[in-house]
Each structure stands twice: as C-alpha cells, then as structure tokens.
C-alpha positions in Angstrom: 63.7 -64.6 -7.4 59.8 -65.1 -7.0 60.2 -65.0 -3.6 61.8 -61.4 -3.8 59.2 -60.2 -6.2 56.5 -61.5 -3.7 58.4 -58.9 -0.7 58.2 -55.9 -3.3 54.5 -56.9 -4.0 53.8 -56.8 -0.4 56.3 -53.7 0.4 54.0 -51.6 -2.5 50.5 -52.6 -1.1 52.2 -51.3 2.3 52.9 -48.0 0.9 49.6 -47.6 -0.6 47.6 -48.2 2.7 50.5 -45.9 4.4 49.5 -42.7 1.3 45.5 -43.5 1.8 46.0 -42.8 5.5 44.2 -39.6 6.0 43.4 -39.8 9.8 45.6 -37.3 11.7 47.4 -39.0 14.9 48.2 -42.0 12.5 49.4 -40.3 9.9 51.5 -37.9 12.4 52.8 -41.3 13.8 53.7 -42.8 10.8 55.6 -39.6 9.6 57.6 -40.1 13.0 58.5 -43.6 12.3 60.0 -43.2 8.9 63.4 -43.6 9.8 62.8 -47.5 10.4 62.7 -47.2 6.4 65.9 -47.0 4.5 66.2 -44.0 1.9 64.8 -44.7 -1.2 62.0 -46.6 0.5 58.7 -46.2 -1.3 57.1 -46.2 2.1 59.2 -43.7 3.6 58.1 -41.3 0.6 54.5 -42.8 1.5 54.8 -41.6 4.9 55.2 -37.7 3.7 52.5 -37.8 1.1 50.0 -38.6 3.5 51.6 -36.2 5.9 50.9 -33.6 3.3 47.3 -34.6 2.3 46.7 -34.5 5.9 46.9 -30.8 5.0 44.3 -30.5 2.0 40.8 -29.5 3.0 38.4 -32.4 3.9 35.1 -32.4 2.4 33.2 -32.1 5.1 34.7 -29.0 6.4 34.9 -27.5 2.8 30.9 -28.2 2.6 30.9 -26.7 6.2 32.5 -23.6 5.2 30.0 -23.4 1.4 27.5 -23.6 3.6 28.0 -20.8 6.2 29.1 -18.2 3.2 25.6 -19.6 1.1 23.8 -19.0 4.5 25.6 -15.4 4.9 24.9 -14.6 0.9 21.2 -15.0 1.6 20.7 -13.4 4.5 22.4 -10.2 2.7 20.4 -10.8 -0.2 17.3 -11.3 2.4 17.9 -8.0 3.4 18.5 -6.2 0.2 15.0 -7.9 -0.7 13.2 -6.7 2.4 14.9 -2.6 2.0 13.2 -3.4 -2.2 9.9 -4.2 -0.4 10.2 -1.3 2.1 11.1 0.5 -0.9 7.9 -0.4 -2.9 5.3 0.1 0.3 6.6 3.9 0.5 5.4 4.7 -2.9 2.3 2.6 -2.3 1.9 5.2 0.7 2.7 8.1 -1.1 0.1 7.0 -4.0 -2.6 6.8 -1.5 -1.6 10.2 0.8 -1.7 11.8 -2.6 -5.3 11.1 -3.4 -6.4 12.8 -0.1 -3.8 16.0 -1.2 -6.4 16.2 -4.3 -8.7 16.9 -2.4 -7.5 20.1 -1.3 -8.7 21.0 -5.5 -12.1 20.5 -4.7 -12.6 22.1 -1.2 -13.3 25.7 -3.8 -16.5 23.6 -5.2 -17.7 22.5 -1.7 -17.7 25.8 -0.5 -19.7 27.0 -3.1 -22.1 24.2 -2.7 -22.6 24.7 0.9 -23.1 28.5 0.3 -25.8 27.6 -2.5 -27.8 25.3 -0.1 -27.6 27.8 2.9 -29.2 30.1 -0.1 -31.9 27.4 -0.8 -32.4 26.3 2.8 -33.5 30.2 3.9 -35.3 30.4 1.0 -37.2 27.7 1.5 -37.7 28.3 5.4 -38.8 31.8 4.5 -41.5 30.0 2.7 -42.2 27.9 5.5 -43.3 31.0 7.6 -46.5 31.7 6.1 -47.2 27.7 6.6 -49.8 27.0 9.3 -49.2 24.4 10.4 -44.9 26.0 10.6 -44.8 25.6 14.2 -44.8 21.3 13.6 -41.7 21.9 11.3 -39.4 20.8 13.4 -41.1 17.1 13.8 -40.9 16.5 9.8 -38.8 14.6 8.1 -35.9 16.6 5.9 -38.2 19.3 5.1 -36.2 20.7 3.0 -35.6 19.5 -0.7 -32.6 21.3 -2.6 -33.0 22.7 -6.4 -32.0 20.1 -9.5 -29.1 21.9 -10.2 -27.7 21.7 -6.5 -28.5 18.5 -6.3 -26.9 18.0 -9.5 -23.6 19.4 -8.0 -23.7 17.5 -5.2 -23.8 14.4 -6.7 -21.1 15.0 -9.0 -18.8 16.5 -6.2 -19.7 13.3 -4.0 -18.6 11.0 -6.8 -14.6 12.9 -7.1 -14.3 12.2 -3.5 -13.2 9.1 -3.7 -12.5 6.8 -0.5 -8.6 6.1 0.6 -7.0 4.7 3.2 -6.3 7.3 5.9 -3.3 8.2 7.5 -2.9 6.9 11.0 -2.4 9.3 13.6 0.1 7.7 16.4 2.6 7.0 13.0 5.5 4.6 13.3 8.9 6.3 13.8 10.8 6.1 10.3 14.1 7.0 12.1 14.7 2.7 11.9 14.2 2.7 8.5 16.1 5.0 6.9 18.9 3.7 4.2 21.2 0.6 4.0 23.6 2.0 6.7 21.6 1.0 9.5 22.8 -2.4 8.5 25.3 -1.7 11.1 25.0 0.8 14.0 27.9 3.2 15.6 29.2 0.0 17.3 29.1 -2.2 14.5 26.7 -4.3 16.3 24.5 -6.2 13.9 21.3 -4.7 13.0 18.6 -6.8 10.7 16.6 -4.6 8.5 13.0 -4.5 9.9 10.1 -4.7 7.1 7.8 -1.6 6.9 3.9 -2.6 6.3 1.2 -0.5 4.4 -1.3 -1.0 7.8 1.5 0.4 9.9 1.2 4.2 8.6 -2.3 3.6 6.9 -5.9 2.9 8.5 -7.0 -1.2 7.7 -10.3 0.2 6.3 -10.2 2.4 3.2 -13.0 5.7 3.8 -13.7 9.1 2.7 -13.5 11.6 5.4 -14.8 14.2 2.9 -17.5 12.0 1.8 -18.2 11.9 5.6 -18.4 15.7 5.9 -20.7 16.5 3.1 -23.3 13.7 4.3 -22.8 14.7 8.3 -23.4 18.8 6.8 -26.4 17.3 4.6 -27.8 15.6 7.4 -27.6 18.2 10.3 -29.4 21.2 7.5 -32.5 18.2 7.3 -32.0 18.5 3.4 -33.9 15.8 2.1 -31.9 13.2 -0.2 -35.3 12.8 -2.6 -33.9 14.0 -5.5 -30.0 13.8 -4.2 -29.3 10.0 -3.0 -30.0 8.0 -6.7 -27.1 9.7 -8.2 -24.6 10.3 -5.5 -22.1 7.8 -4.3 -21.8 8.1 0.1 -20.0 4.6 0.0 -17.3 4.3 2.9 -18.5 7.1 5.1 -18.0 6.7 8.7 -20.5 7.7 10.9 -20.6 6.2 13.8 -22.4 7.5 16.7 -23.9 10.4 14.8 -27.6 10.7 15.2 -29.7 10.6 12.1 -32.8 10.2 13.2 -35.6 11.8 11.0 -33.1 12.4 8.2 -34.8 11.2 4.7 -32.0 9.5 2.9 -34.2 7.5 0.2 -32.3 6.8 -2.2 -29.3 6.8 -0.6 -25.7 5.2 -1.7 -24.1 3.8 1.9 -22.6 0.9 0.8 -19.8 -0.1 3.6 -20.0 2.1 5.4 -20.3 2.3 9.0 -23.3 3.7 11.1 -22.4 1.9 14.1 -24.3 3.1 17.5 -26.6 5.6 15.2 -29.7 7.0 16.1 -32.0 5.8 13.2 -35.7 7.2 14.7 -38.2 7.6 11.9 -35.3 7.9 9.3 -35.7 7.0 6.0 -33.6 4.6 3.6 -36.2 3.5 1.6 -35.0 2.0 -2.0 -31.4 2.7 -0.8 -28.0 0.8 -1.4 -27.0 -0.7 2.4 -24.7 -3.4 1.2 -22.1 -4.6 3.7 -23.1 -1.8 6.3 -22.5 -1.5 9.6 -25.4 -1.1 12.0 -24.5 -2.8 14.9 -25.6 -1.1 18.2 -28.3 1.1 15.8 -31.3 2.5 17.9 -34.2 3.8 17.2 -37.9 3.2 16.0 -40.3 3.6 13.0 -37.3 3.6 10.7 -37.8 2.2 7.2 -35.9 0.2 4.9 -38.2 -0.4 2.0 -37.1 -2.1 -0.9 -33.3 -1.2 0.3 -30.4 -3.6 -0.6 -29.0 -4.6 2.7 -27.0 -7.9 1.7 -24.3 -8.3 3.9 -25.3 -5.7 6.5 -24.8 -6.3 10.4 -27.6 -5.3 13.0 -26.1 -7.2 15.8 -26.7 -5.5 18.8 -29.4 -3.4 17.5 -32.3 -2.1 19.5 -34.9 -1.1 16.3 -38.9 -1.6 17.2 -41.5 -1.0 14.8 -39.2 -1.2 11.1 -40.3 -1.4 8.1 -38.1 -4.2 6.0 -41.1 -4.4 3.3 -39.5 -6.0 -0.2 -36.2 -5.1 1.1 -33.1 -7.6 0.2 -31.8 -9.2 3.6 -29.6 -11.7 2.4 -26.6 -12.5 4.9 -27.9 -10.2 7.3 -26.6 -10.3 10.5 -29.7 -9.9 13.3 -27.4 -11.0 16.4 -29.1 -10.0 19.7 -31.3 -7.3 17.8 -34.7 -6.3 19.1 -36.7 -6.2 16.4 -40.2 -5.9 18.1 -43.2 -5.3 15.7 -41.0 -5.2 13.1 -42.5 -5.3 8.9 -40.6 -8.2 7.1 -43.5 -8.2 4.1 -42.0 -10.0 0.9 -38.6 -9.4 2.2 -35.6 -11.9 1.1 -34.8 -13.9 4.4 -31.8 -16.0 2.8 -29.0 -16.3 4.8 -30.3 -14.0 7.7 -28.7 -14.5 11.8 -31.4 -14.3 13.7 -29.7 -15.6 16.8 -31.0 -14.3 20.3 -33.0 -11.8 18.5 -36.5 -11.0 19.3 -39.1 -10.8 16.5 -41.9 -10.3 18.9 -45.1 -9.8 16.9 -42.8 -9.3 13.5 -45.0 -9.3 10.0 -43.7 -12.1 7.8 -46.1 -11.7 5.3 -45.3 -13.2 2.0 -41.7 -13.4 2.9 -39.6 -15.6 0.7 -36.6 -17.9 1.6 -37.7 -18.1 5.0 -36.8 -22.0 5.2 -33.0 -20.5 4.2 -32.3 -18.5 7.7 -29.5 -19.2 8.6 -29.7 -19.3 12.6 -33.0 -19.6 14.6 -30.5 -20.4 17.7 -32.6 -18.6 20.7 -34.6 -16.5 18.9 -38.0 -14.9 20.5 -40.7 -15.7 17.4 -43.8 -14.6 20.0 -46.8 -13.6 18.2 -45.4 -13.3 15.1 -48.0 -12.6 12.4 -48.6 -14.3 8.7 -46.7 -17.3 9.4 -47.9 -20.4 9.0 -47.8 -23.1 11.7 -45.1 -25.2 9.3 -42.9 -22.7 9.1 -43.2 -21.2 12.9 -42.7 -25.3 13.4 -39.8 -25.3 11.4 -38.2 -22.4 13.2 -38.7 -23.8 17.0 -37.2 -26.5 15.5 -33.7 -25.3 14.9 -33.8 -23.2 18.2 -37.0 -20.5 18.4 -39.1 -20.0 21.3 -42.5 -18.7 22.0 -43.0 -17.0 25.6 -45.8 -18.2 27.6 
C-alpha cells in the first residue's frame, strides 16, 4: 500500500513537469507520445495542457509587440506635435509680416515730411546764395539744419517705425507643408512631417527698412541731425556700403545697426548712441566720435586715420586689423578693447582710463604713440605690441 502511494507521488510530480513544459518541439513530442499513457492518466491530460499553453502569448513577444505600437503611438504623436509647432511659427510669421503691413499707415506722414524738408532745404539754399563764401558750400558739413517742428516730426515718425524681421526673398516652398494629409502621399508611401523654422521665411537679424530710408533720404539732402538725432530712434538700420562722409549725425541713435564698408570722411557722431554697431571695413579720415557710446561696436577691418575718440565709451570694442594712424583716444574708456594687428601709429592716449584692461595687444603697431607713459607702453609690448625701428 505505501509502496503504491509512493508510484502515484511520483506519477503526479511527472505530470507537473510534463504541464510546466513550455518549450515547443518538447511539448509537440510529448503531445505525440501520449498514447504510451492509459485514459484517465493525469499525464496524458498533462500532455494537452501544455500543448495548449504552448499557444498563449509569451512575454517576451507580448512586450515585443507593446513595444512596437508605444514606438508607433509616439511617432504619430511626434508628428501631431511638430504640425502644433509648425502651426505656432505661422502665426509668429504672420505677427511679424503684419508689423511691416502697418507701415503702409504711415507712408501719408513721410510724404509730407519729405515734402516739408524739400520746402526748408530750398529755402534755406536760397539763403545760401547771397553767402560769400556759397561757392565752398559744397565742402561743409550738413549745412542744412531743418525747423523745430520738422524735426519734431521726424523724430516722432522715426520712433513708429519700429524694426522687424524681414521677409526673405528666395522663400521656402509651403507646398510640403500643407495639412495632415501629406502624412501619406498618392502612393501611400510614408511621408514624415518636416518642421517649419521662423529663420527659414524670416531674415536672422531683426531691421527697419523704413528706418533705413528716412536716414539714407536725410543723409543724401546733407540735413544736419543737430537738433534731429537726440530724440529720434535710427537703431537697426542697415547701411552698409552707403557713403556718409561729411554727414553731421551728432546726436545720433545707431544702436546695432550696421554701417559695414561705409565711407565715414570728416562725419560726425559726436555724443551719439553706437552700441553694438557694425563698422567693420569703415573708411575714411578726420571722423569724430566724441563722447559717443560705442560699447560693443566692431572696427575690424577698418581703415580710419586721424579720429577723434575724445571721452568716448570704447568698452568691448573690436579694433581687429584697423588702421588707426594719428588717431585721438583723450580720456576715452579702453576696457575691454581688441587691439589685435591694429596700428595706433602716433595715437593720443592722453588721460585714457582702463588702459591696463585691453583686452588684446597681440601684434599691434604702438609707434610713436603720444601721452603714454613708459610703464604702460612696457606693459603693452609685453602682451604683444611693437615699436617699428
């Protein structure tokens, strides 16, 4: 009798191991050798159980198959997230294209402006006639100085136009990014959604191209900016390459813009606003900068004898490669100036402050350079300066 329990002990554990046998070809061979059980057999019944949950989905495969459908759920919601975007950078276009439709309200008050200045300009050339000494006209400086009033108007118009970022001209092709249906093209080939970018339609640098035209108009009439550049606003004008020489723009708001390549000769930007300008490539001579903010401006490049940088504030200035021959530097702030490769033959550094802050002497010609003393000429040879034979 306990031996025949011991059999159906060992006949159960069989049938267990035979049920827990998940691996296919076993469990296939097992089903197929069943017969060698009699009916009623626990492991016979063992046999088809595991034949069954051969059937059931493994979990590895089920996590498999989670997986890909997660994966295919966020790319769809990938894309539905980049047509939002695409979405959002449209109106962010439209918001800035509609700032340079305003302007189209204000074109009625330039026109008048520029009607009242040719008025003033005549008038005032008229004048001019019965001058003596008329027939030098043409070598002063901005002879001509506008009313109160006009200046008045000009200030206030300069002030609405407001810079923006401007459309590009060689525009990207929208057909690609029209609605959700190009998901899928004609063949049901699989397209992903590209993303649209704001610098794709729109200019990097924002600007005021009607800024630009008032100043460029202001400029080529010689009106002088004496009683117009304190309270106008010229920030973000553009332009580069046009000559400005003799032009007196005292006063003046310029504040990044970019006056790359400009003729400068015997201009005038005294107690002006020059931050973060562009200068590079400027030419010119006798052009001052008196007590004109200038932090952050570039000059690299620039082929300028004989300025005038008297109290003006040079912080961060970039002097790359300038020629700067018998250039005025009296009481100016030197902090953080690039004077690499430049030449600062017989330059004034009288009273200069913060001269010990330059940031690069790297190369730099320091021949003949006047009111600086021997520690401070010492000092700059040692960080790179040279004095010609």
């Amino acid at each position: 009798m306990q031996e025949r329990t011991d059999i159906e002990k060992l006949i159960e554990i069989e049938a267990k191991v035979i049920e827990q046998e998940h691996r296919l070809f076993p469990v296939w061979l097992n089903f197929m050798r069943r017969n060698k059980y009699k009916k009623g057999d626990i492991r016979r019944t063992s046999t088809l159980k595991a034949l069954l949950w051969s059937f059931m989905p493994k979990p590895t495969p089920t996590i498999i198959a989670l997986s890909f459908v997660s994966l295919i759920t966020l790319f769809f919601a990938y894309e539905a997230n980049v047509k939002l975007e695409n979405q959002n950078t449209l109106l962010l276009i439209q918001n800035e294209l509609q700032e340079s439709q305003r302007r189209s309200s204000l074109n009625i008050e330039i026109s008048s402006i520029m009607e009242r200045i040719n008025i003033e300009r005549e008038a005032n050339r008229l004048v001019s006639l019965k001058d003596s000494a008329h027939n030098k006209k043409g070598h002063k400086i901005a002879p001509y100085v506008l009313s109160d009033i006009t200046a008045a108007r000009i200030a206030s118009i300069s002030r609405s136009l407001r810079p923006y970022r401007v459309l590009k001209t060689d525009r990207v092709n929208l057909d690609k990014f029209n609605s959700i249906t190009n998901l899928f093209d004609r063949n049901m080939k699989f397209v992903k959604t590209p993303a649209l970018r704001i610098g794709d339609f729109l200019e990097n640098d924002i600007r005021s191209p009607e800024r630009e035209q008032l100043l460029v108009a202001l400029i080529t009439m010689r009106i002088s900016f004496s009683n117009i550049g304190k309270n106008s606003n010229f920030d973000y004008s553009n332009i580069q390459s046009f000559p400005i020489s003799r032009s007196d723009l005292q006063t003046v708001n310029l504040n990044n813009s970019n006056l790359n390549n400009c003729s400068i000769s015997y201009t005038i930007f005294d107690y002006g606003n020059l931050k973060n300008t562009n200068l590079s490539f400027a030419n010119g001579t006798t052009s001052s900068f008196i007590q004109t903010d200038l932090e952050g401006s570039s000059f690299e490049s620039a082929n300028l004898n004989t300025v005038n940088f008297r109290n003006a504030n040079l912080k961060n200035v970039n002097f790359r490669n300038a020629i700067l021959i018998m250039s005025n530097f009296n009481s100016a702030d030197l902090e953080g100036i690039d004077f690499e490769n430049a030449n600062l033959n017989t330059c004034d550094f009288k009273d200069v402050s913060n001269f010990s802050l330059v940031k690069s002497f790297k190369n730099t010609n320091i021949t003949n350079v006047q009111n600086l003393s021997d520690s401070l000429i010492n000092v700059a040879i040692s960080r790179g300066a040279f004095i010609e034979n």
